[in-house]
C-alpha distance (Angstrom), angle and dihedral (degrees) to the residues before:
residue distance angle dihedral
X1 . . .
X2 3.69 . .
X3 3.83 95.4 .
X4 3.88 76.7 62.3
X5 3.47 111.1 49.7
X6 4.07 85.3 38.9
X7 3.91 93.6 65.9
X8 3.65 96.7 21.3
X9 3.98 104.1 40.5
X10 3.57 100.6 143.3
X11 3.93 107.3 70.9
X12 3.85 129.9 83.8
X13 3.69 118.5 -124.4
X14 4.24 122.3 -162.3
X15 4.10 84.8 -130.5
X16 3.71 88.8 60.4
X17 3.60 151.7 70.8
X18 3.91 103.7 -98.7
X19 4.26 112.2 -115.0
X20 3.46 91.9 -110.6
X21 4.20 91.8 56.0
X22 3.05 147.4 -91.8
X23 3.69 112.6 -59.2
X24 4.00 135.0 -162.3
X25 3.67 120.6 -64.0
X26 3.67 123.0 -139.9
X27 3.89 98.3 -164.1
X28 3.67 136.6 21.4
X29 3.53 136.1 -159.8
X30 3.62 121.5 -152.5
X31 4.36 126.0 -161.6
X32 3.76 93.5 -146.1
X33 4.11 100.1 -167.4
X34 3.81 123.7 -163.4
X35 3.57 145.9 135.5
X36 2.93 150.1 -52.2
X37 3.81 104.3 -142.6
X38 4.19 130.2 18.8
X39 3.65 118.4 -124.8
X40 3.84 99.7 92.3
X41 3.72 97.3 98.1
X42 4.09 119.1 -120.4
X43 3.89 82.9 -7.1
X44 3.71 96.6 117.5
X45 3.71 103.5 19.3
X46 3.81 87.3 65.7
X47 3.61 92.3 55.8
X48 3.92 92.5 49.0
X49 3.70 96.3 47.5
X50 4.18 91.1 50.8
X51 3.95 82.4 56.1
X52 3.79 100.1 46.4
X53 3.91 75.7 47.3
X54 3.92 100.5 57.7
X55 3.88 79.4 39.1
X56 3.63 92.9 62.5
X57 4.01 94.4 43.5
X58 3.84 90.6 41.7
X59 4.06 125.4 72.6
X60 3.57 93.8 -174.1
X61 3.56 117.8 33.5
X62 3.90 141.1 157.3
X63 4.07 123.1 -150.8
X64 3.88 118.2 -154.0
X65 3.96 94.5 -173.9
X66 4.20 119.2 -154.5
X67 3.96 106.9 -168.5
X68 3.15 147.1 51.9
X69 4.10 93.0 -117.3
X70 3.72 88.9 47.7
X71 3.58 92.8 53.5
X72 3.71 99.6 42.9
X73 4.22 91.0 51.9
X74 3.92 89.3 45.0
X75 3.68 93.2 54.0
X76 3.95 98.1 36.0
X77 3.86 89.5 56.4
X78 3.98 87.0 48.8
X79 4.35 78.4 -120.5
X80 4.29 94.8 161.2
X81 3.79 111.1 -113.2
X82 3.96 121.2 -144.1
X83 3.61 96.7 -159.2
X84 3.88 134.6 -21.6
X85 3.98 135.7 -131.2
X86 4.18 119.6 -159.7
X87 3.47 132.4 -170.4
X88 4.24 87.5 0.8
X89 3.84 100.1 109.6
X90 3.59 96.1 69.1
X91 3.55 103.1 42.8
X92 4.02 105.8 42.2
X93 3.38 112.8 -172.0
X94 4.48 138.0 161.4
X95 3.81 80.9 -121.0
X96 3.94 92.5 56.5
X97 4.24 89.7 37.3
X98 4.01 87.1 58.1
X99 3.32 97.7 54.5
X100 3.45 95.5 49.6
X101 3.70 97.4 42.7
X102 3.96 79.5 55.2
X103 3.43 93.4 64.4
X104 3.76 94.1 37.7
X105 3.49 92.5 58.0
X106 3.74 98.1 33.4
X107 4.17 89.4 70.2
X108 4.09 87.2 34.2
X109 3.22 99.4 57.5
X110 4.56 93.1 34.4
X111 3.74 76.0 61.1
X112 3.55 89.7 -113.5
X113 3.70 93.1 131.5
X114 4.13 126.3 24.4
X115 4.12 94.5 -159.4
X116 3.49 134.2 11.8
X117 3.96 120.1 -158.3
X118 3.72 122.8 -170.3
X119 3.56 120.6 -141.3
X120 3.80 123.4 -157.0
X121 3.81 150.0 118.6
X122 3.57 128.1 -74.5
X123 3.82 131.3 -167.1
X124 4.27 108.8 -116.7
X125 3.91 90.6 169.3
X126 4.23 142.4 -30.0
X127 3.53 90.3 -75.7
X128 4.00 104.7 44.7
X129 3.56 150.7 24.8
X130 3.73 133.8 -159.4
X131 3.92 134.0 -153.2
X132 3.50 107.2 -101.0
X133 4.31 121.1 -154.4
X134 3.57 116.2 -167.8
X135 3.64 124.0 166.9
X136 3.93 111.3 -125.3
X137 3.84 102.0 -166.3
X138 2.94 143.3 42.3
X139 3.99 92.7 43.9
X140 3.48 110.2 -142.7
X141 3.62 99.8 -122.0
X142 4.12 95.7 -153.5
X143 4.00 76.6 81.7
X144 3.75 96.2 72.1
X145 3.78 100.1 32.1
X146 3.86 83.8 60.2
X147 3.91 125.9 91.5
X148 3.81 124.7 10.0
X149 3.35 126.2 -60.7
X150 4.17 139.6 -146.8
X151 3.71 96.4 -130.9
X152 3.94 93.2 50.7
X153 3.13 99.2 105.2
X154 4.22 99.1 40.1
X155 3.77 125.1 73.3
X156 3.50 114.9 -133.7
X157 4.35 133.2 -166.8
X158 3.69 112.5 -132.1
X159 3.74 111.1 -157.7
X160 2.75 131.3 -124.3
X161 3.76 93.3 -2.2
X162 4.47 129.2 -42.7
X163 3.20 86.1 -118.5
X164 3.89 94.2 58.7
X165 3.76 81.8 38.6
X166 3.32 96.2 60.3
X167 4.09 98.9 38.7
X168 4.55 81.3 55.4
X169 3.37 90.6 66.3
X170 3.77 120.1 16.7
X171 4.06 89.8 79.3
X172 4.19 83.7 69.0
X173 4.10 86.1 44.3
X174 3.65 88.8 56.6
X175 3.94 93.8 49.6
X176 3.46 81.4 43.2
X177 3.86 91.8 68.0
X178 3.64 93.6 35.4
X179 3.63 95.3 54.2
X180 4.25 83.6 44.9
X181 4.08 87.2 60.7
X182 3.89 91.9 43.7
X183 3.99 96.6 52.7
X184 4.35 85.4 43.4
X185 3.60 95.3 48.9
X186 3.66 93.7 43.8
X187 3.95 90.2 50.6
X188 4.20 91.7 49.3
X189 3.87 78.5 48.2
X190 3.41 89.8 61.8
X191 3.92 101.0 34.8
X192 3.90 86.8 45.9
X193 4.16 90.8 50.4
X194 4.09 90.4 48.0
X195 3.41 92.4 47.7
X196 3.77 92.7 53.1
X197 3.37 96.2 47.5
X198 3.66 94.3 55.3
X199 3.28 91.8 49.3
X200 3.74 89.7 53.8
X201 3.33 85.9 47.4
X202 3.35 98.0 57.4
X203 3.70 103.9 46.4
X204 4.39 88.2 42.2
X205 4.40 83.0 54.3
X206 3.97 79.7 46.8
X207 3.30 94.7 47.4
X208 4.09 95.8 47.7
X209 3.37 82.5 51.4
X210 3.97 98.8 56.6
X211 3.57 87.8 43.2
X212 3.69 102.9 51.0
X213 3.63 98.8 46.4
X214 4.27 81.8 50.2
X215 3.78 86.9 52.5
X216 3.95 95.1 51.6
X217 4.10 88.8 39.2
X218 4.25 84.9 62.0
X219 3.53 94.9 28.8
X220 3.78 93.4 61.7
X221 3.90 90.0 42.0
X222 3.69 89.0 55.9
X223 3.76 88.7 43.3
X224 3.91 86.6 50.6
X225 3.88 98.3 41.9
X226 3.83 82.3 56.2
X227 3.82 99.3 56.0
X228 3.75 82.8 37.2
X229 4.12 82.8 61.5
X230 3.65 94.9 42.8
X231 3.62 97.1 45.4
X232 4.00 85.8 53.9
X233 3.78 95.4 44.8
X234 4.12 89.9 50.8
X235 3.89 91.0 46.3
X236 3.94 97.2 47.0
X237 4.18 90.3 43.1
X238 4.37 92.4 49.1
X239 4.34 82.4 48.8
X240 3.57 90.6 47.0
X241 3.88 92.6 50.2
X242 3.79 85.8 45.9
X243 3.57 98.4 64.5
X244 4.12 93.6 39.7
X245 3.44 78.1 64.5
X246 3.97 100.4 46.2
X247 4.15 91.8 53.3
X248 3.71 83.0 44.4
């Protein structure tokens, strides 16, 4: 891409941010991804409040919804869904990413939708992961007229036109990013669901704890109360015996 746009800079491409700028959208499409199951802490919830987010700042946006958790708190807030992806989240694969990118860039490049954002879950560290928002398309194309590149100094023939070049192969660049946010989300799912469980854990071994040192505390009371009895019982029956033997 930026052997392209370094000996062919002067041409507008539908994948990127026109020469003059980037201008206004009127509608948005957002790639919400997130799992398949709960259990993995503030995984999901994260996700779902950077959507009701976007919604908020948006007028006029479209959802395309990975997950089942995603898609059961779209449709149980009656929040419109553009199209829907099961049992996706925990198997990522290219296969899965190009048939999403499909429909991604089927309503992109209808016109249906001027951006499309993808929201999902990224891995910062062991212990935490952060929504991530990256815009999909348009590509800002600033990004690959930046920094130096290997074919600088080397002409190249683009046939039969860069432009046609470019449209060839940018469909597998976008299901290249796509399949990118599938493998990270599904890697914070995982990080997210560990660290819940130890957590769990944790507070369950702390818990055991608690509770076995209450079960000794009233086990020993009962223990005592019953020697307590005993103890009692013996010292009434030897003063009984005493005074048998006194009227005797």
């Amino acid at each position: 891409i930026k052997r392209i746009f370094e000996h062919s800079p002067s041409f507008d491409s539908r994948f990127f941010t026109p020469i003059a700028g980037r201008q206004q959208a009127d509608t948005y499409g957002y790639l919400v991804i997130t799992a398949d199951k709960g259990l993995a802490g503030a995984y999901n919830l994260n996700v779902i409040r950077a959507a009701e987010a976007a919604r908020a700042k948006h007028k006029d946006i479209r959802f395309y919804v990975i997950g089942e958790v995603g898609i059961r708190y779209f449709k149980n807030h009656k929040i419109p869904i553009e199209c829907e992806f099961h049992s996706i989240a925990q198997t990522p694969s290219y296969r899965w990413a190009g048939q999403i990118s499909s429909r991604l860039l089927e309503d992109y490049l209808a016109g249906r939708v001027d951006e499309i954002f993808m929201l999902y879950s990224d891995v910062q560290s062991e212990l935490s992961c952060a929504v991530t928002e990256n815009r999909l398309l348009p590509f800002e194309r600033e990004e690959f007229l930046s920094g130096e590149s290997r074919g600088a100094d080397r002409n190249y023939d683009f046939d039969p036109s860069p432009v046609a070049v470019l449209d060839g192969f940018m469909p597998q660049y976008v299901s290249g990013n796509v399949y990118g946010a599938l493998v990270d989300s599904f890697c914070a799912e995982q990080n997210a669901r560990m660290t819940a469980m130890s957590a769990a854990n944790d507070n369950a071994e702390a818990l055991l704890s608690e509770l076995k040192i209450e079960f000794n505390r009233i086990r020993q009371g009962a223990i005592t109360q019953e020697i307590t009895e005993v103890a009692a019982g013996a010292r009434a029956q030897k003063r009984k015996k005493k005074k048998k033997r006194a009227v005797k």
